[in-house]
C-alpha positions in Angstrom: -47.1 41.3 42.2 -45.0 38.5 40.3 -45.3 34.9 41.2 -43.2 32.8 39.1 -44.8 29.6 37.0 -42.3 27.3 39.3 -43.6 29.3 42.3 -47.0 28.1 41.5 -46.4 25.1 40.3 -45.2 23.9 44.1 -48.5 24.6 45.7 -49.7 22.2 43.2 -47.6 19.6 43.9 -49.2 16.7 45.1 -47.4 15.4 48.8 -48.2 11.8 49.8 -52.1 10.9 50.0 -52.0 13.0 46.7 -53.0 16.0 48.2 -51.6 19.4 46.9 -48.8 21.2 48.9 -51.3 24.2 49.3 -54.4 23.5 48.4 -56.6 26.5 47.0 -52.8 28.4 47.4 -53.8 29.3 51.1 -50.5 29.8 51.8 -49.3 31.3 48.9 -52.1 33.9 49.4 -50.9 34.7 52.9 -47.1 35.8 51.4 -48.7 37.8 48.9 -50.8 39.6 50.8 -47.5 39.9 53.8 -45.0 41.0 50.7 -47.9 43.4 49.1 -48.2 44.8 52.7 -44.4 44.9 53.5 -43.7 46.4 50.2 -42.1 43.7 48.4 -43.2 43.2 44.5 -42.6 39.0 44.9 -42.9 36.2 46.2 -40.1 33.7 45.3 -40.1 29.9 45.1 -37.5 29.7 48.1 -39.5 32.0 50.2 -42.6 29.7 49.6 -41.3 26.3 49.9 -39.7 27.5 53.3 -43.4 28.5 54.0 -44.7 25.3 53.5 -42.4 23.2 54.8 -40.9 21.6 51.6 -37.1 23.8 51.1 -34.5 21.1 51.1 -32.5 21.0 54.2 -28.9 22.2 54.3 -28.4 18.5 55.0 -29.8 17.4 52.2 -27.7 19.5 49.7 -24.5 18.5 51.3 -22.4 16.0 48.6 -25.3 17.3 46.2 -22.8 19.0 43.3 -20.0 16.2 42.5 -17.5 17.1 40.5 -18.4 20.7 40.5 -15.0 22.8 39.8 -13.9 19.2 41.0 -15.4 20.0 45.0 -16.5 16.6 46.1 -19.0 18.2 48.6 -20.9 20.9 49.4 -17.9 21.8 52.4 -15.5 22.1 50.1 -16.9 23.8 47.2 -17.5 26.1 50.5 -13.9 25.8 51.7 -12.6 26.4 48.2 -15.1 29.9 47.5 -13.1 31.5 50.9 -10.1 31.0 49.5 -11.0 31.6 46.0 -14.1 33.8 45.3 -15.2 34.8 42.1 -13.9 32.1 40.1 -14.0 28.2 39.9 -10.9 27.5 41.8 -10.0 24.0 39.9 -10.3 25.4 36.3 -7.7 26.7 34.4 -7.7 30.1 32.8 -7.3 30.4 29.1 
């Protein structure tokens, strides 16, 4: 089963009162045991910080790349990948 060191390194992280996201890795131990069960070889960071509550919400990431292939949001970095896939639709080739 691979955990990554990142993976790990979220149970650990102390929320407010200074009290480790999972403390012992409760949690984590529950996914590994579902994803050993289910088949599955890993458990990812994403997967676990949706487990315990601390994924950043989609709200959160909106506006979060600036000046990314010169999108000013999240929306239209979105807008432009539609119309553009595959490549960074601001940046010239060559």
């Amino acid at each position: 089963m691979h955990v990554s060191y990142s993976t790990l390194r979220e149970g650990a992280r102390p929320r407010p009162g200074g009290i480790p996201a999972d403390e012992g890795w409760a949690k984590l131990r529950t996914l590994l045991k579902e994803a050993r069960e289910a088949g599955r070889d890993r458990v990812t960071l994403a997967y676990y910080q949706q487990g315990l509550g601390t994924a950043p919400a989609l709200k959160e990431l909106v506006g979060f790349w600036p000046n990314f292939c010169g999108a000013g949001t999240l929306s239209d970095l979105l807008g432009e990948a539609v119309t553009a896939p595959m490549r960074c639709p601001r940046r010239r080739a060559g």
